[in-house]
C-alpha positions in Angstrom: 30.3 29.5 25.7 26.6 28.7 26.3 26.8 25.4 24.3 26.8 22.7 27.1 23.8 24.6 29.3 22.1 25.1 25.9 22.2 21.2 24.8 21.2 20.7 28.6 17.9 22.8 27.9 16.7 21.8 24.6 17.1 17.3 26.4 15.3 18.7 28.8 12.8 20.1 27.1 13.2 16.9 24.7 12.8 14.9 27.0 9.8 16.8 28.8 8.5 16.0 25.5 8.2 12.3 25.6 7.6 12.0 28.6 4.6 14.1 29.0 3.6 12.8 25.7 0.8 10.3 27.0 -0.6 13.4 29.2 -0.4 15.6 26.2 -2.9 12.7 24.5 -4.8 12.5 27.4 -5.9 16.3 27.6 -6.6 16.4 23.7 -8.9 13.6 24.7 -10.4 15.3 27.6 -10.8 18.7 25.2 -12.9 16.8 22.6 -14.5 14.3 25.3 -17.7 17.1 25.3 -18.5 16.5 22.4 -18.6 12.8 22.0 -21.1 10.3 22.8 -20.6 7.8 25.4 -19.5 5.3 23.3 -17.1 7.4 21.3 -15.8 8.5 24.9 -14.6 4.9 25.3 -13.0 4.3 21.9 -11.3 8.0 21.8 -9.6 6.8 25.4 -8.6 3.4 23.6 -6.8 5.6 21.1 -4.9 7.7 24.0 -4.2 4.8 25.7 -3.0 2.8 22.2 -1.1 6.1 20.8 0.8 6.3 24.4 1.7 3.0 23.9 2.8 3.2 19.9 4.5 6.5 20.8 7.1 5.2 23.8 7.6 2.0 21.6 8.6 3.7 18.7 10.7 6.1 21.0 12.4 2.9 23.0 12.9 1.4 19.6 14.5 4.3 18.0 16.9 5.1 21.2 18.1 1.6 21.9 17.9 0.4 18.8 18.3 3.2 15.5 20.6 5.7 17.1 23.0 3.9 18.2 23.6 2.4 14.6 23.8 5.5 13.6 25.7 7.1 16.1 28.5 4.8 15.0 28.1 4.7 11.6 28.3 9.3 11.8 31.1 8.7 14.2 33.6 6.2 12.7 33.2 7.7 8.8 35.8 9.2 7.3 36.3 11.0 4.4 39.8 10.9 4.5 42.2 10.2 7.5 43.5 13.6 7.0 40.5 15.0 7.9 39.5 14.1 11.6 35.6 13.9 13.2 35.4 16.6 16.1 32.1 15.4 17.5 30.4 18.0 19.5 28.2 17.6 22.1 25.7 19.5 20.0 25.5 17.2 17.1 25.8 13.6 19.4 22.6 15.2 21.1 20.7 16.2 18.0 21.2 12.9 16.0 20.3 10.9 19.0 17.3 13.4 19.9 16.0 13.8 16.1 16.3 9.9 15.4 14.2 9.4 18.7 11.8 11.4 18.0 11.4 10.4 14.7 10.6 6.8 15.1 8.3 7.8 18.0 6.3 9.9 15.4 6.4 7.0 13.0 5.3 4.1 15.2 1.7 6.5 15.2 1.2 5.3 11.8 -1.7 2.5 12.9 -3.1 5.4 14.8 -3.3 7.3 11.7 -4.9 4.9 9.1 -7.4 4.4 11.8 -8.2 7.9 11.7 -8.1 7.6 8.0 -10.3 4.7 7.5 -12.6 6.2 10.0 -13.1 9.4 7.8 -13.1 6.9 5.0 -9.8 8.4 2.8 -8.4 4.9 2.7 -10.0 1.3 2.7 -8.1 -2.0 3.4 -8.4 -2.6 -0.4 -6.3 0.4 -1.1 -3.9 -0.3 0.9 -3.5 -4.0 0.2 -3.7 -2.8 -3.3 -0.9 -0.1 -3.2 1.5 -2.2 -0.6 4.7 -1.9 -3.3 4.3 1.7 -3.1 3.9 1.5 0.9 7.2 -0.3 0.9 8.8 2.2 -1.4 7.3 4.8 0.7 8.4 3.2 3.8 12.5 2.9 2.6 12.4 6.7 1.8 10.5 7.7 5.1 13.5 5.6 6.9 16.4 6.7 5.0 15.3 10.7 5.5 15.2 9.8 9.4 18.0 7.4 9.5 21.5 8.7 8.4 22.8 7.0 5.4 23.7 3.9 6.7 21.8 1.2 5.3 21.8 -1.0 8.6 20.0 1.7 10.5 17.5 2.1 7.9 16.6 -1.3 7.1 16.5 -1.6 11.0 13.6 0.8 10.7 12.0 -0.1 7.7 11.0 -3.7 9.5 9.1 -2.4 11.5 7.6 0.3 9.8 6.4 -2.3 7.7 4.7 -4.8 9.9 2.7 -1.8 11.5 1.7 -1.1 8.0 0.7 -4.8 7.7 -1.1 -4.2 11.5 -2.7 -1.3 10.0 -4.4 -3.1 7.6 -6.1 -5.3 10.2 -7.0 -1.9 11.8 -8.1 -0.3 8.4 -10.7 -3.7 8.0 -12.3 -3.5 11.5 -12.9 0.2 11.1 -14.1 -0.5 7.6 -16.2 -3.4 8.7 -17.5 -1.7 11.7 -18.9 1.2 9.4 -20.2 -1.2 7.3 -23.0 -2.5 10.1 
């Protein structure tokens, strides 16, 4: 009986989500800002400011773009016309919500190799060197957050892996800059 208030609680809360998101960064930036020089200070607000960014793109891209591929695709299969689809509120909400989020999450990824490079886990070599594997990496990561239609997930995978192309760039300048 409590399904519609519930699905209107957790998009709220969902929702709450993404759009304090960029706040969110900004006070993990003010909680480590103590203990960072003054030029750190300025390239750990870059990062806020560039995750933000990377974050509501990936979130834009995934609800304009991802779930509604995939909304169709879950709503129009069939196994069998004998067996109807009695889509729920519930599950529309949850596809849409999970998809969402997920490419949000994913569009961090520059965000995350700079981190890496910076702590010196991965180079520009390495990644250059393993870019197969990236792209073999990068079809799975998009058909475990996609659902299994293969427009959706190449949709994804695109741009997955031109930010993994960007994040070479990104991986070279942090590498380069360590370097001097």
């Amino acid at each position: 009986m409590s399904g519609q208030f519930s699905i209107h609680i957790v998009t709220s809360i969902i929702a709450g989500i993404i759009v304090a998101f960029p706040y969110i960064l900004f006070e993990v930036w003010r909680f480590i800002t103590p203990a960072l020089q003054k030029k750190e200070k300025k390239a750990a607000l870059s990062l806020v400011i560039s995750g933000s960014i990377l974050f509501m793109i990936g979130i834009m891209f995934g609800y304009y773009f991802v779930s509604p591929l995939s909304v169709q695709f879950l709503g129009n299969y069939q196994v069998s016309e004998v067996v109807k689809n009695q889509i729920t509120i519930g599950s529309f909400i949850s596809t849409v919500t999970t998809v969402t989020l997920a490419c949000g999450l994913v569009f961090e990824l520059p965000l995350l190799v700079y981190f890496l490079s910076k702590l010196g886990v991965i180079s520009p070599e390495f990644m250059r060197k393993y870019r197969k594997h990236a792209v073999v990496v990068t079809l799975v990561l998009s058909a475990i957050i996609t659902p299994p239609d293969i427009s959706s997930q190449v949709l994804l995978t695109i741009p997955l892996l031109i930010l993994y192309e960007f994040s070479i760039y990104i991986s070279k300048a942090v590498t380069k800059k360590a370097e001097k």
